[in-house]
N, CA, C and O of each residue as an XYZ file, in Angstrom:
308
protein
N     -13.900     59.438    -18.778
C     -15.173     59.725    -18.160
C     -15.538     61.190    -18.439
O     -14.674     62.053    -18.282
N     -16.763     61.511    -18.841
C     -17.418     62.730    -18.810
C     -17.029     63.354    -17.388
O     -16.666     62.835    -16.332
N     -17.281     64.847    -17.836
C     -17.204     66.243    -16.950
C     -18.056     66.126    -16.267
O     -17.836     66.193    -15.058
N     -19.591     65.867    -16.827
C     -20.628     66.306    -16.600
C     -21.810     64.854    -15.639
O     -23.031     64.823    -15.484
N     -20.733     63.884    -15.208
C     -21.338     62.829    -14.571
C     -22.098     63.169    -12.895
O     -21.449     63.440    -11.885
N     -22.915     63.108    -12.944
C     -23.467     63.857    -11.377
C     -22.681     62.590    -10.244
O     -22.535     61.393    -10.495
N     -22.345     63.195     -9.208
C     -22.403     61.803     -7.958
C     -22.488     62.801     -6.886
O     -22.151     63.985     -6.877
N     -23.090     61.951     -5.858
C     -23.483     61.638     -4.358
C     -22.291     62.037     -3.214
O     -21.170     61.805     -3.666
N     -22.284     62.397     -2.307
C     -21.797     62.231     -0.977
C     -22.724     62.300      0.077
O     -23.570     63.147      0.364
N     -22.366     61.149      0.636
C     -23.594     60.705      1.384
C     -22.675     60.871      2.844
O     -21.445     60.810      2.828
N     -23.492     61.095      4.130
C     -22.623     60.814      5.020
C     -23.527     61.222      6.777
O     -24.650     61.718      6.679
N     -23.061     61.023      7.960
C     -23.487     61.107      9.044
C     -23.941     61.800      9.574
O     -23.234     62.708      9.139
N     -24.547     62.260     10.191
C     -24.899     63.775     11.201
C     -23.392     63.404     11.555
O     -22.718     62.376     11.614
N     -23.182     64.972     11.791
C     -21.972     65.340     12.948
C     -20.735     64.538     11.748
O     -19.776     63.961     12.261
N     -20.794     64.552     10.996
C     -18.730     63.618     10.275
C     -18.242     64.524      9.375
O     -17.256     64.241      8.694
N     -18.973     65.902      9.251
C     -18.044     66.933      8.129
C     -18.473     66.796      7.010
O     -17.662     67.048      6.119
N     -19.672     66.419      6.643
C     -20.685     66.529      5.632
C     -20.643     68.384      4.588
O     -20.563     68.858      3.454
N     -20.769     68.751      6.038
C     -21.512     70.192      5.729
C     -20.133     71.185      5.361
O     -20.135     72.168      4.620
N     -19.278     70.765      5.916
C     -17.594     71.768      5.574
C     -17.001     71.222      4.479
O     -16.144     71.886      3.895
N     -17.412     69.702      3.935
C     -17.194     69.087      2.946
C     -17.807     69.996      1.521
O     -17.292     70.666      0.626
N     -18.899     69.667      1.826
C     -20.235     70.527      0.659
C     -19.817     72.416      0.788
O     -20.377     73.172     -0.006
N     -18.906     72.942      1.748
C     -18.587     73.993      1.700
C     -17.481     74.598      0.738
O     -17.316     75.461     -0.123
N     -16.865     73.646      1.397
C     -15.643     73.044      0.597
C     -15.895     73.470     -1.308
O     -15.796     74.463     -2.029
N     -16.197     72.263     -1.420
C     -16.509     71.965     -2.156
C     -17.547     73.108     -4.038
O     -17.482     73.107     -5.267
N     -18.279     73.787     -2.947
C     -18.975     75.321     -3.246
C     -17.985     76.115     -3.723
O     -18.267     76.882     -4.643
N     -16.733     76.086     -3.229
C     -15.975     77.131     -4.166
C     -15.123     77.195     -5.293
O     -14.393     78.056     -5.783
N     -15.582     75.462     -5.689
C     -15.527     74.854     -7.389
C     -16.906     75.532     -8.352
O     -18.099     75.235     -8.299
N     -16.145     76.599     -9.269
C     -17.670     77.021    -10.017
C     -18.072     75.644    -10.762
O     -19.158     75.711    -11.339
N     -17.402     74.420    -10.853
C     -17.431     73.463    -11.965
C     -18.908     72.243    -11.074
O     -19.570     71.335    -11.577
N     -18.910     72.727     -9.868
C     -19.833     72.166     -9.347
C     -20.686     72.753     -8.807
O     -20.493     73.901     -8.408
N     -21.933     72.081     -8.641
C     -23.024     72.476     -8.261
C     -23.331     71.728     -6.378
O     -23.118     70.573     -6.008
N     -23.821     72.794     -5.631
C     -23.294     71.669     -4.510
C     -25.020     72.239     -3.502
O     -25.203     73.091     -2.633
N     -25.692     71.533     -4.002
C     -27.200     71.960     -2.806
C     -27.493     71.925     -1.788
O     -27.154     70.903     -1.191
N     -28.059     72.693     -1.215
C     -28.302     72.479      0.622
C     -28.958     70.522      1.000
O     -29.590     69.799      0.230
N     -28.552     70.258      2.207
C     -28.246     68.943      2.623
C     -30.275     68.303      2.254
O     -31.267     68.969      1.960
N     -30.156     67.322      2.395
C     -31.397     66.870      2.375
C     -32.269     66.689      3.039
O     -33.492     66.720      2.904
N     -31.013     66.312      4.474
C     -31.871     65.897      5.487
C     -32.915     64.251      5.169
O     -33.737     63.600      5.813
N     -32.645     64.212      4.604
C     -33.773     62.068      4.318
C     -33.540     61.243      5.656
O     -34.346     60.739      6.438
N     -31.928     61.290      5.639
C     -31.423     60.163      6.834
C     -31.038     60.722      8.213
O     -30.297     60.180      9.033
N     -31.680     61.917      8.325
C     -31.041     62.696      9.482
C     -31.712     62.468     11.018
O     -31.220     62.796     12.098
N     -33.176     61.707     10.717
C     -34.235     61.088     11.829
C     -34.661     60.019     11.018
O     -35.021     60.004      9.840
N     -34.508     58.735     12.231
C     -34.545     57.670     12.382
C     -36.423     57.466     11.789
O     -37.387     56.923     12.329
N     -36.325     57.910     10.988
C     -38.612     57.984     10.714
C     -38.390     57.189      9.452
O     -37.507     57.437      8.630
N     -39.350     56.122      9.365
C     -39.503     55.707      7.851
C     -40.097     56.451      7.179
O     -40.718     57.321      7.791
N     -40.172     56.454      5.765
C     -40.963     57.633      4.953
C     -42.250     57.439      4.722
O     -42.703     56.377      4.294
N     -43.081     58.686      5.052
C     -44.704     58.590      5.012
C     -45.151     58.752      6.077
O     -46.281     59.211      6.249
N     -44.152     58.318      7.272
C     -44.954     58.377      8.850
C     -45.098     59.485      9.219
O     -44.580     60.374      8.543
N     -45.908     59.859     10.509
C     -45.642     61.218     11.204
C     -45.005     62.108     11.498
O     -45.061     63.333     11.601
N     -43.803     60.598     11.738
C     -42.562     61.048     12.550
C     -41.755     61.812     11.139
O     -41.444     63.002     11.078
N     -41.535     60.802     10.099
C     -41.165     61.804      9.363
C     -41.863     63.049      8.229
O     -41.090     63.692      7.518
N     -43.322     63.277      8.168
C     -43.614     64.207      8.153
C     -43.400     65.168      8.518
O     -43.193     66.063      7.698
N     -43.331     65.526     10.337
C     -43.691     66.326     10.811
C     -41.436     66.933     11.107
O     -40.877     67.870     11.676
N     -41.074     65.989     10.498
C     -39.476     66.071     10.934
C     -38.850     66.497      9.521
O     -37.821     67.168      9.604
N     -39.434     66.136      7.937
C     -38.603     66.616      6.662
C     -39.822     67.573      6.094
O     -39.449     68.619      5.563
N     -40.743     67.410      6.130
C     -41.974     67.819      5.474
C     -42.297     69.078      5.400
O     -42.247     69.879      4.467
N     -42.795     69.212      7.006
C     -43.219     70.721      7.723
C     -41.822     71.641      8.206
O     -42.092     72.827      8.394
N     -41.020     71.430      8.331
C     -40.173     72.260      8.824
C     -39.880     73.144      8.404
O     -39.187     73.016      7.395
N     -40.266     74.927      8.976
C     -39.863     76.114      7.343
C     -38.442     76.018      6.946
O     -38.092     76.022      5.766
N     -37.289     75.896      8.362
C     -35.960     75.748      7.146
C     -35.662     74.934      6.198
O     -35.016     75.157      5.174
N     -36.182     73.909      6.587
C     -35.989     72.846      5.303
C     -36.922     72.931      4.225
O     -36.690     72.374      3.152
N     -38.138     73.702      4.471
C     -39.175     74.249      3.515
C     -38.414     75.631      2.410
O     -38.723     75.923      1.254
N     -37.145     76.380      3.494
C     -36.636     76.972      2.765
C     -35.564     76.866      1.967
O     -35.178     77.455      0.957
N     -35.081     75.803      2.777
C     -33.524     74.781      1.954
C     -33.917     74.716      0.049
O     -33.495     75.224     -0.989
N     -35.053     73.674      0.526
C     -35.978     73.586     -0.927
C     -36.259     74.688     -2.241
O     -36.169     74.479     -3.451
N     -36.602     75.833     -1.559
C     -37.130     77.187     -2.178
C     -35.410     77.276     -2.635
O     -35.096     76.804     -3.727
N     -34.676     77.704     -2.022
C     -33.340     77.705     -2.221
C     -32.632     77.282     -4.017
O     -32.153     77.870     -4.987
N     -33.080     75.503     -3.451
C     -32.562     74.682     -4.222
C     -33.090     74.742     -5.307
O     -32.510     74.535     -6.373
N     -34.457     75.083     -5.145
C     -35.485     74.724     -6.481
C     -36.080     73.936     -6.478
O     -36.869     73.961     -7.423
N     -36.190     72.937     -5.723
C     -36.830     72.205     -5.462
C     -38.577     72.369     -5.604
O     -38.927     73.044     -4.636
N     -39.178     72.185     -6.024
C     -40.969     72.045     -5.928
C     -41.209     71.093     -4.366
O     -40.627     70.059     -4.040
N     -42.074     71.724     -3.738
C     -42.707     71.261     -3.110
C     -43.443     69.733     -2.910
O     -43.353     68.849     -2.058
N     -44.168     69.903     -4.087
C     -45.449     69.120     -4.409
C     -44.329     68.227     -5.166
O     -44.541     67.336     -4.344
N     -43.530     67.777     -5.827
C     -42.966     66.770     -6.187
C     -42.393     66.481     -5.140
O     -42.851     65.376     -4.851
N     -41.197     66.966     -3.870
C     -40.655     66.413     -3.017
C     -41.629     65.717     -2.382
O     -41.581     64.507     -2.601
N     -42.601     66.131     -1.582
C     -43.361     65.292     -1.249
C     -44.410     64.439     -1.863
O     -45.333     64.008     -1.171
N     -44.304     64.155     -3.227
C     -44.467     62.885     -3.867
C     -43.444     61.937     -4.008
O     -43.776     60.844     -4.468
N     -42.214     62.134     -3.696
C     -41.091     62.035     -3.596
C     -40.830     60.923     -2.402
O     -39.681     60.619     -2.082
């Protein structure tokens, strides 16, 4: 298998997600981005609820800036 195969860790509020991905940060061989937040409120995507909960929020507006993320594609996204 390639070096260079991307994968996922997906996981709970509150189960060690975040000390995992810390963890993990002090491999230069990986790349490890601030959390996403998608599954973190119970909101389907597009609603209010999750608008006003992944959308608008400045830390997660700054998570993004961070990551590199674009704006205007996440929320086409």
């Amino acid at each position: 298998m390639s070096d260079d195969v991307p994968f996922f860790i997906l996981g709970c509020v509150r189960s060690g997600t975040t000390l995992l991905r810390d963890i993990l940060r002090t491999s230069a061989r990986l790349e490890c981005p601030e959390e996403t937040q998608y599954y973190r409120w119970g909101q389907p995507f597009g609603n209010n609820g999750f608008i006003n909960h992944v959308l608008k929020p400045p830390l997660l507006k700054r998570h993004r800036k961070m990551d590199k993320v674009d704006e205007t594609l996440f929320e086409e996204f």
